[in-house]
C-alpha positions as CSV (number, residue, x, y, z in Angstrom):
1,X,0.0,0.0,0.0
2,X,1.4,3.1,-0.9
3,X,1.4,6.7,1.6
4,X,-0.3,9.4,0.3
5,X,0.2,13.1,1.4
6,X,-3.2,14.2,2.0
7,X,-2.6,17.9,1.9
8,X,-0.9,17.3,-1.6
9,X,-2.8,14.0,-2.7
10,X,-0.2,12.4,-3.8
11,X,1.5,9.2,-3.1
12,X,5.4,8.8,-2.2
13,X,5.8,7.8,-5.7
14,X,3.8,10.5,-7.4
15,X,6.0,12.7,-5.4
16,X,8.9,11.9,-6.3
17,X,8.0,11.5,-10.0
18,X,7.0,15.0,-10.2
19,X,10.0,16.5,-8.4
20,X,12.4,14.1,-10.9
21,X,10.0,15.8,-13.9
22,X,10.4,19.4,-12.0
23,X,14.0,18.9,-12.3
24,X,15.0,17.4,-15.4
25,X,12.9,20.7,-17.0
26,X,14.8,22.9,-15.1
27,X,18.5,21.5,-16.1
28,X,17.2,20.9,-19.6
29,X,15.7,25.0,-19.7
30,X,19.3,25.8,-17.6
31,X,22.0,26.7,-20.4
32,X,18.5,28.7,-22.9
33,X,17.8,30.7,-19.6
34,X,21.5,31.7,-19.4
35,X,22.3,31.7,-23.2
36,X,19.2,34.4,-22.9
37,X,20.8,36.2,-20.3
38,X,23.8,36.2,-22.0
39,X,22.4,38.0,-24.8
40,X,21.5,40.5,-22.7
41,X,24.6,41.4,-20.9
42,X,27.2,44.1,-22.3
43,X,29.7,42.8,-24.6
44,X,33.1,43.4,-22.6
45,X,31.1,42.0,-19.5
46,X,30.4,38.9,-21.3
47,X,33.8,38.4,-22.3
48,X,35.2,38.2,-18.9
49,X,32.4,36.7,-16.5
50,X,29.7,34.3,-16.7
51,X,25.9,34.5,-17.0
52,X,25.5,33.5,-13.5
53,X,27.6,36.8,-12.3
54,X,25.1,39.0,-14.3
55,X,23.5,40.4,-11.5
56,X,26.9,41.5,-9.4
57,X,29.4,44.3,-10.3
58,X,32.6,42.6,-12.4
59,X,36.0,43.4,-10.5
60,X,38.7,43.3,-13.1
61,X,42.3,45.3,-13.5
62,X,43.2,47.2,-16.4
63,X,45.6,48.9,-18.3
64,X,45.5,53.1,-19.0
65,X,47.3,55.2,-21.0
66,X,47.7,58.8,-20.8
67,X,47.7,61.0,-23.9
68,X,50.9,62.3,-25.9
69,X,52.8,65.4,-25.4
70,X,50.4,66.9,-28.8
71,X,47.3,66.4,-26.9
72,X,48.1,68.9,-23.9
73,X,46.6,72.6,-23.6
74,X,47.7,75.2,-21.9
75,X,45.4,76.4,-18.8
76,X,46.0,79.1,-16.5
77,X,49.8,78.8,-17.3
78,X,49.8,74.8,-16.5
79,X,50.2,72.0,-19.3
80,X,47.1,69.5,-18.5
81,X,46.7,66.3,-20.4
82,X,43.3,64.7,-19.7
83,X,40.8,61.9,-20.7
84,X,38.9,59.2,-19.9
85,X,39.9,55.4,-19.4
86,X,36.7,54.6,-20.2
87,X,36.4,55.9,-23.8
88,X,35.2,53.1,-26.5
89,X,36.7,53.2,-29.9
90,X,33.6,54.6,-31.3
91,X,33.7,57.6,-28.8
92,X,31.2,56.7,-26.7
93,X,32.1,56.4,-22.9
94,X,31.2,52.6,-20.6
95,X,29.6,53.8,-17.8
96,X,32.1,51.8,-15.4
97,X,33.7,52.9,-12.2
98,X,37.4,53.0,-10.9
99,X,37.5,51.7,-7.8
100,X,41.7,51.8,-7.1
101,X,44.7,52.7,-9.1
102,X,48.2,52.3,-8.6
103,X,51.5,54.1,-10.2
104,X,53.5,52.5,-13.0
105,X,55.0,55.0,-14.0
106,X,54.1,57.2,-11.0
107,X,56.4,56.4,-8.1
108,X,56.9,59.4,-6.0
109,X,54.1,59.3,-3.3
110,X,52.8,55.8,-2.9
111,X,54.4,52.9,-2.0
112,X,54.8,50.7,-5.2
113,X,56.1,47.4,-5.3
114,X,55.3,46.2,-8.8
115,X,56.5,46.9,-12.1
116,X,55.0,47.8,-15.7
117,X,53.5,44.0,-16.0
118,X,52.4,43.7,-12.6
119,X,48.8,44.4,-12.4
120,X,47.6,42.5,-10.0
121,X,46.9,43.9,-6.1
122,X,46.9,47.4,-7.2
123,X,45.5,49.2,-3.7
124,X,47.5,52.2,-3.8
125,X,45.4,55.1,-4.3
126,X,41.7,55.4,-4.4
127,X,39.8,57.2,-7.4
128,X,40.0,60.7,-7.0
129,X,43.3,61.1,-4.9
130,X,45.8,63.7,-6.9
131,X,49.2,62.1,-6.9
132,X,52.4,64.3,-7.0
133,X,54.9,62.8,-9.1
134,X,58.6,62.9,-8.5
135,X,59.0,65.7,-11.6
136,X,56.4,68.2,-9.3
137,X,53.5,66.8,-12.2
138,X,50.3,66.1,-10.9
139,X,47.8,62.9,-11.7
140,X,44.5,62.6,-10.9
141,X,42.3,59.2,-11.8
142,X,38.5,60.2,-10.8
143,X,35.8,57.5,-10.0
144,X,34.1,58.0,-13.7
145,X,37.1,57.2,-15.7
146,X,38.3,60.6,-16.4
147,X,41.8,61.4,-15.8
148,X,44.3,64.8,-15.4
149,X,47.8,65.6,-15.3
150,X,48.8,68.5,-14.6
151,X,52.4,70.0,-14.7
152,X,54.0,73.7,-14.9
153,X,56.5,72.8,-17.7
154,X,55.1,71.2,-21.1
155,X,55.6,67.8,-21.3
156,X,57.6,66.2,-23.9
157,X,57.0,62.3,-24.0
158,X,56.0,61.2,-27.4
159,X,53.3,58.7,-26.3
160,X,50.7,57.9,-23.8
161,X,52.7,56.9,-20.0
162,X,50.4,53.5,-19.1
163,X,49.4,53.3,-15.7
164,X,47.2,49.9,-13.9
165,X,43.6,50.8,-12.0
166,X,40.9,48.6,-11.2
167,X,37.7,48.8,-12.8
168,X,34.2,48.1,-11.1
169,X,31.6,47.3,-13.8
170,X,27.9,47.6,-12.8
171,X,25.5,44.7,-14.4
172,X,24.2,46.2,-17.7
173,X,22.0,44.9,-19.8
174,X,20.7,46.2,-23.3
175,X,20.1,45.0,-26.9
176,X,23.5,45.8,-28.5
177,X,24.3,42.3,-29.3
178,X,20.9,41.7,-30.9
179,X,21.3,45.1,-32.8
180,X,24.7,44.1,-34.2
181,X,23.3,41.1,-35.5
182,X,20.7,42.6,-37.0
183,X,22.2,45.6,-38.7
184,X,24.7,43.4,-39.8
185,X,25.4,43.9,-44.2
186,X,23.2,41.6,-46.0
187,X,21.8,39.4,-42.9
188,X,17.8,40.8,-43.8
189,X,18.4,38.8,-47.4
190,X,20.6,35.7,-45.3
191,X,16.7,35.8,-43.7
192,X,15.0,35.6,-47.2
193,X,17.2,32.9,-48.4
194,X,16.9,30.7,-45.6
195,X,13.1,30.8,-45.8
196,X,13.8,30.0,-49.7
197,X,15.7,26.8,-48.9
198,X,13.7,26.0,-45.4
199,X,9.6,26.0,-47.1
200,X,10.6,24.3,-50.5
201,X,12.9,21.9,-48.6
202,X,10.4,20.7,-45.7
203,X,7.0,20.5,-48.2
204,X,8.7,18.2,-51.1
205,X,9.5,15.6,-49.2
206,X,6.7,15.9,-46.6
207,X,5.0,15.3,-50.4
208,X,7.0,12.5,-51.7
209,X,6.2,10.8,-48.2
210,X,3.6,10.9,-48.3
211,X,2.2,9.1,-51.4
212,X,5.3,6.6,-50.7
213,X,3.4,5.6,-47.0
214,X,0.3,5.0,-48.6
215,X,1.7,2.4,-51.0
216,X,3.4,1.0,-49.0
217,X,0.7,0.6,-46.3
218,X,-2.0,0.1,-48.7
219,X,-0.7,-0.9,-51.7
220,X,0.3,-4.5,-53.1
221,X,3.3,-4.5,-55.6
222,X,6.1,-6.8,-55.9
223,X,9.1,-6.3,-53.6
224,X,7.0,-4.1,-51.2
225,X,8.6,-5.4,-47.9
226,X,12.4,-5.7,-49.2
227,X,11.8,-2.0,-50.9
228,X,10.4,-0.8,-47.2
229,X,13.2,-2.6,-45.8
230,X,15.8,-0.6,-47.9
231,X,14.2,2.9,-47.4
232,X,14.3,2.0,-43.4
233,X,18.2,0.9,-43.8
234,X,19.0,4.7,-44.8
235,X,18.0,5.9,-41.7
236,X,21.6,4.8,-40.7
237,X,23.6,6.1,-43.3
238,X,25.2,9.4,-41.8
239,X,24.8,11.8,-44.1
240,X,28.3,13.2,-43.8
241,X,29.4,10.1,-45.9
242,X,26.7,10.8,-48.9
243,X,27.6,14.5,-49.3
244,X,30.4,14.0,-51.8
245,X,29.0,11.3,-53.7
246,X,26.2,13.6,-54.4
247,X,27.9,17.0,-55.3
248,X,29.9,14.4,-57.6
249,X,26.6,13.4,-59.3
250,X,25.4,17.1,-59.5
251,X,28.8,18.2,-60.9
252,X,28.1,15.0,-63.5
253,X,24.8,15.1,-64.4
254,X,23.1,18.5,-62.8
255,X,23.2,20.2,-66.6
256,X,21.0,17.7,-68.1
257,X,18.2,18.2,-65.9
258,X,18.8,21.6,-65.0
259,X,20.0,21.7,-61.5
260,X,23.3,23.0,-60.4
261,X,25.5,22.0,-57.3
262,X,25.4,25.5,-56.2
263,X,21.7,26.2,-56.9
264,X,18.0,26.3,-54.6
265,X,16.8,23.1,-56.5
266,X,19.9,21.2,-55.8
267,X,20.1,21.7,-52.3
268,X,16.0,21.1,-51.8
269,X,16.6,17.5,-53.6
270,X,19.4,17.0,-51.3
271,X,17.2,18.1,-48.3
272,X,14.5,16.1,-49.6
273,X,17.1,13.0,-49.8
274,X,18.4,13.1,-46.2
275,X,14.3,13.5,-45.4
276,X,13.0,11.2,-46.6
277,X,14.0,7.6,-44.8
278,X,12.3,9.3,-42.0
279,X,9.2,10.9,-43.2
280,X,8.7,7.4,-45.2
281,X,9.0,5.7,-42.0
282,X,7.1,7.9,-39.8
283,X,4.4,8.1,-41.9
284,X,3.7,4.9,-43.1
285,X,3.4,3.7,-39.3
286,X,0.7,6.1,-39.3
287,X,-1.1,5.6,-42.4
288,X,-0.9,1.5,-41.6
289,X,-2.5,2.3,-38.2
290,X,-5.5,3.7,-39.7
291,X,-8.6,1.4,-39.5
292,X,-8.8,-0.9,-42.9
293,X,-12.6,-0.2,-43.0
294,X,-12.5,2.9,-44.2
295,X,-10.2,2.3,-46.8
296,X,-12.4,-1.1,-47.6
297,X,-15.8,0.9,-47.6
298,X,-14.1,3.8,-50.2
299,X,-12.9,0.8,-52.1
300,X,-16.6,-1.0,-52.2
301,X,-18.0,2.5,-53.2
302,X,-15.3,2.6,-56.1
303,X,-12.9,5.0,-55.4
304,X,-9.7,5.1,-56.8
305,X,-6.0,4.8,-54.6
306,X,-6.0,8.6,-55.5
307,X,-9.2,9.2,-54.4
308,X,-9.0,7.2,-51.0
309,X,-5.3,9.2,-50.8
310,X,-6.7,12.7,-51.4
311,X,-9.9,12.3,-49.6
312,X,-9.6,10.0,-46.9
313,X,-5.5,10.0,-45.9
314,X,-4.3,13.1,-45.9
315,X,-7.2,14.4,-43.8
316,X,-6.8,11.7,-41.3
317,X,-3.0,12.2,-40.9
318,X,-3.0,15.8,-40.3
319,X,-1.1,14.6,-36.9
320,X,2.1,12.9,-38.3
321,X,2.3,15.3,-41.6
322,X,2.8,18.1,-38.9
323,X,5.1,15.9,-36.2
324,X,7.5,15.5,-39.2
325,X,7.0,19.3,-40.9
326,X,8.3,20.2,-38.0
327,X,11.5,18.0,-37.5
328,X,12.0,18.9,-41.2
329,X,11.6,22.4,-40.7
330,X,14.1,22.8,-37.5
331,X,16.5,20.9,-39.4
332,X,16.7,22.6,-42.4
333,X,16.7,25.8,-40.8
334,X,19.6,25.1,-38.6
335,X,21.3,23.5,-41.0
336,X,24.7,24.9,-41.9
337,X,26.7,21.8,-43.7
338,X,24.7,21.1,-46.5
339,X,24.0,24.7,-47.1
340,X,28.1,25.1,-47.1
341,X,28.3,22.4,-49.8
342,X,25.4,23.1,-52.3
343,X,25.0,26.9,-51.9
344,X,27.8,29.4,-52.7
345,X,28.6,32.2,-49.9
346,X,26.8,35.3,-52.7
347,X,24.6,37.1,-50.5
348,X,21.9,36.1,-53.2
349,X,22.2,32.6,-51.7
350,X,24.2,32.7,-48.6
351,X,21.7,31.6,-45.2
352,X,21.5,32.5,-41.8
353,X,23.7,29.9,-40.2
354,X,26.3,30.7,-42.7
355,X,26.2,34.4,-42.3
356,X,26.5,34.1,-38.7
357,X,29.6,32.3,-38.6
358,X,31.0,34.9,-41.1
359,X,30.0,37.5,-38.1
360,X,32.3,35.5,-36.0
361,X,35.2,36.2,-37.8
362,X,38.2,33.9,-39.0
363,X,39.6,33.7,-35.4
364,X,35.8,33.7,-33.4
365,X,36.9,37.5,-32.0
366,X,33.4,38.6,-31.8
367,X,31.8,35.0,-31.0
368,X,29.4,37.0,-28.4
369,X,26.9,37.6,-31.0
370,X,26.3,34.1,-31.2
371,X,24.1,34.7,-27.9
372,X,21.8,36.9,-29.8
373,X,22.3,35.3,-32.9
374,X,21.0,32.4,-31.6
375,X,17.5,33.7,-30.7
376,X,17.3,35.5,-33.5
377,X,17.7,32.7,-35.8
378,X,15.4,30.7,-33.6
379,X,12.6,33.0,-33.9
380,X,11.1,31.4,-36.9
381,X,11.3,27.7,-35.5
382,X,9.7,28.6,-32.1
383,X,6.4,30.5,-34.3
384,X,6.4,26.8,-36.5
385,X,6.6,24.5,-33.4
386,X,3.9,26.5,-31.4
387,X,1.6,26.9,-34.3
388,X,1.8,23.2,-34.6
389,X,2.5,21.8,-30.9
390,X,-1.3,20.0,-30.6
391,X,-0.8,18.3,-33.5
392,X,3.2,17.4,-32.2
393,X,2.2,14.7,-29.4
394,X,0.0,12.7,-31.6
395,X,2.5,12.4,-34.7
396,X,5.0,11.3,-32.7
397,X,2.6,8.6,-30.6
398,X,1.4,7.2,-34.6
399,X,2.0,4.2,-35.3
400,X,1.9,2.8,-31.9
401,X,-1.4,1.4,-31.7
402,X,-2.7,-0.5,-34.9
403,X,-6.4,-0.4,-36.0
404,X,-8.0,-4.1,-36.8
């Protein structure tokens, strides 16, 4: 007999079944939920600290340099060079904070006991204290970033003297990273043509499927089992090892019948290919699992295979046509190797996946967009999946049950 919670009404088991559920969801949803945050956070932020920090100020030291002897004015008869650690290459200033800074290059007050490439521990001033360095020169480092020296002779270095200070950066969050990717050259046609290769590319074979499942469900021919047999063996074949092979065969045969290795039709009959062992399979567990009356009572009535197809099938397996439109669909749409093979990088052909990895750059330097990028290019996929969902359960669960 099992114990039941009576303020929950639930058994033990029931319980614990639940909480398992609660918490394979919540490590499955885990890395979305922080590759969302993620694509949230400031871009130098997400370079140096994880999602999980996001809410805390980032502690890290850095590196200043002062301005040349050609950027210092006159004022009041003192030479002042000034600035701001802070400033971005596009002139715009990071809201960040100096917490400490230490000398470098300015040894006369403090105690300093590191050199040039020691950054670490730097405690010996706080932002905003005016140092007076061992030429009479005065530095001052304020808590915004911006910075003065002051002296009563000009000063005559040819670059910028580098100095170390630590830098306390508040969580900040904003849609940079999505705006990057978006304003990105050419990624509103990388859209287009994805859509171009995604729709064609899900629907023909979803076609081609389809008719094949109903012969071979309903259907008597010779070699029907052995040909079913074969079509379920290419599920195994990985589809790296085919790729070759078949731009081979395009480069061979494509001009005959008008379709070109780096074309739309050649990569939707190579999509189709690699879709169809499944969408055969799927569906003709489905369209076997429907009851034989109906098909025998259209039959009695005279209706043709067509007929019983058009009429009676496709209306009744509504269900598995969506489950596999929608593996289909998230495939293609992801899919960056075929598209590398069959489609040429023009921006007239180029897709998303593609164009995201150009983003990255040769070395990955920027690979923070792919955060953003990743929702953006998911966008699509999440409007087919929901717009489809209550059909999603049932296609999957065809087949399982057979009607008499």
């Amino acid at each position: 007999m099992s114990t039941r919670i009576p303020f929950l009404n639930l058994t033990v088991g029931g319980l614990i079944a639940r909480a398992t559920l609660i918490l394979i969801v919540v490590v499955w949803t885990l890395p979305t939920f922080g590759l969302l945050i993620s694509s949230l956070r400031d871009p130098d932020q997400l370079r140096i600290s994880g999602w999980w920090t996001s809410l805390t100020p980032t502690v890290r030291n850095e590196r200043g340099r002062t301005g040349a002897m050609d950027s210092q004015v006159e004022r009041d008869g003192q030479y002042v060079i000034s600035g701001n650690v802070f400033t971005r290459e596009d002139g715009t200033i990071a809201g960040y904070n100096v917490a400490t800074f230490g000398a470098g290059f300015l040894p006369a007050s403090g105690t300093v006991e590191y050199g040039p490439n020691e950054a670490e521990g730097i405690r010996d001033y706080n932002a905003g204290d005016s140092i007076t360095l061992e030429d009479g020169s005065v530095f001052t480092l304020n808590r915004d970033g911006s910075y003065e020296w002051v002296s009563s002779t000009a000063f005559e270095h040819d670059r910028g003297r580098q100095f170390f200070y630590v830098a306390e950066i508040p969580p900040t969050f904003s849609l940079q990273n999505y705006i990057a990717v978006m304003q990105s050259e050419a990624m509103d046609q990388a859209f287009l043509n994805t859509l171009t290769v995604t729709v064609p590319a899900t629907i023909i074979p979803i076609a081609i499927a389809a008719f094949a499942a109903y012969a071979f469900s309903w259907m008597e021919f010779p070699g029907r089992q052995i040909l079913f047999a074969v079509v379920v063996g290419l599920l195994v074949v990985p589809l790296q090892m085919s790729l070759i092979p078949l731009l081979r065969l395009y480069n061979q045969f494509g001009d005959l019948f008008g379709v070109a290795s780096k074309s739309y039709p050649g990569i939707w009959l190579a999509h189709t290919g690699f879709g169809l062992p499944l969408a055969i399979y799927l569906l003709r567990n489905y369209i076997g699992g429907l009851p034989r009356e109906i098909i025998e009572s259209a039959k009695i009535d005279g209706a043709s295979h067509f007929q019983i197809f058009v009429r009676l099938i496709l209306p009744l397996s509504i269900p598995a046509l969506a489950s596999f439109a929608i593996f289909q669909f998230l495939w293609v749409w992801n899919d960056l190797l075929v598209a590398l093979v069959f489609l040429s990088k023009d921006p007239s052909q180029i897709v998303m996946t593609s164009k995201i990895r150009e983003l990255l750059g040769s070395r990955a330097e920027s690979w923070e967009i792919l955060t953003s990028s990743a929702f953006i290019s998911m966008a699509v996929p999440l409007i087919v999946f929901f717009s489809l969902q209550r059909y999603f359960v049932r296609g999957l669960l065809a087949g399982s049950v057979k009607g008499g």
